[in-house]
C-alpha positions as CSV (number, residue, x, y, z in Angstrom):
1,X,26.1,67.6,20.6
2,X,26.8,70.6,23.0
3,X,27.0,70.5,26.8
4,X,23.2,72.0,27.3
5,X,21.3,69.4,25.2
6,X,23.4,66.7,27.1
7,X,22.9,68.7,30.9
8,X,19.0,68.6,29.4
9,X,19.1,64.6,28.5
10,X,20.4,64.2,32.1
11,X,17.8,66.7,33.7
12,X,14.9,64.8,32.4
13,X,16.4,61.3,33.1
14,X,16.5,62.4,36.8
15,X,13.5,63.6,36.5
16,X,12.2,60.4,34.9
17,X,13.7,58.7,38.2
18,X,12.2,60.8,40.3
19,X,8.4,60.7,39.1
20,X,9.0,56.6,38.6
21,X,10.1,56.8,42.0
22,X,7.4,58.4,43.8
23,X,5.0,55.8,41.3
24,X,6.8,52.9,43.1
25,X,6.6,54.3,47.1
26,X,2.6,55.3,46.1
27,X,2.3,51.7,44.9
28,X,4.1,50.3,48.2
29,X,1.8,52.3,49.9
30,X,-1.3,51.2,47.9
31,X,-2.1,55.0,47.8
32,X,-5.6,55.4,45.2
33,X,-3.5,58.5,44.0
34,X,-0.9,56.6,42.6
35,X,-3.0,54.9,39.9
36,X,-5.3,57.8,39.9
37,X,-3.0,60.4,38.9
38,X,-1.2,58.6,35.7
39,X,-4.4,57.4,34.6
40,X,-6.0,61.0,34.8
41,X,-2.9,62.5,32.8
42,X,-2.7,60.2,30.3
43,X,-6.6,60.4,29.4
44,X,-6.7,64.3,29.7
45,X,-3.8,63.8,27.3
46,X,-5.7,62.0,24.9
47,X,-8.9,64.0,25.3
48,X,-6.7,67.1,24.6
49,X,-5.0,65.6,21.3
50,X,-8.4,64.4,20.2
51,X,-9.9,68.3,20.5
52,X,-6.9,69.9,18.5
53,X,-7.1,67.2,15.5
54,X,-11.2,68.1,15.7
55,X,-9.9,71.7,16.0
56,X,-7.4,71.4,13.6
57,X,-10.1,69.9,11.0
58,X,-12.9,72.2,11.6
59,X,-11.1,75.3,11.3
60,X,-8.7,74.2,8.1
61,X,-9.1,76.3,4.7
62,X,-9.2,74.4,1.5
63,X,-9.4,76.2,-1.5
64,X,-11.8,74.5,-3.9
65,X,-10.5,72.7,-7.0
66,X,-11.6,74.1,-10.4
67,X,-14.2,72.2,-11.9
68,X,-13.7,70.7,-15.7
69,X,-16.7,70.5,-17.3
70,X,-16.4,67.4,-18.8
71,X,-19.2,66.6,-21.9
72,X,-20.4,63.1,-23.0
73,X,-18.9,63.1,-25.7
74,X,-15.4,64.7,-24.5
75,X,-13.0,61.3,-24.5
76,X,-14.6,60.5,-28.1
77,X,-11.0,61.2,-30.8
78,X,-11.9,60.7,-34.4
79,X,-8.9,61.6,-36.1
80,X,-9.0,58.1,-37.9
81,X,-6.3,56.3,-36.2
């Protein structure tokens, strides 16, 4: 592991400290916001994974499998055996 991806780990753990921080005073402070905001991240999150799967489906090329014609009497073997 080089020096950047570990100077990046650290980054975002502060980061992570920082945003749980500002949760906690919010909370103290029994700020609407601090529910509020989470709450609206996490279901515009899930509203914007929902649209790219729908996306992803509706706009997915499948080529069509070639059809075997298959007759009635197709599985019948009467080579005696």
């Amino acid at each position: 592991m080089n020096d950047t991806s570990r100077t990046q780990g650290f980054a975002i753990c502060a980061g992570v400290a920082l945003v749980a921080l500002c949760f906690l005073i919010g909370l103290l402070n029994q700020s609407y916001w601090a529910i509020a905001l989470p709450v609206a991240v996490l279901v515009f999150f899930v509203l914007g994974l929902a649209g790219w799967v729908g996306f992803t489906i509706a706009t997915v090329n499948v080529d069509a499998e070639s059809t075997i014609d298959v007759s009635p009497d197709a599985g019948d073997d009467d080579s005696g055996s």
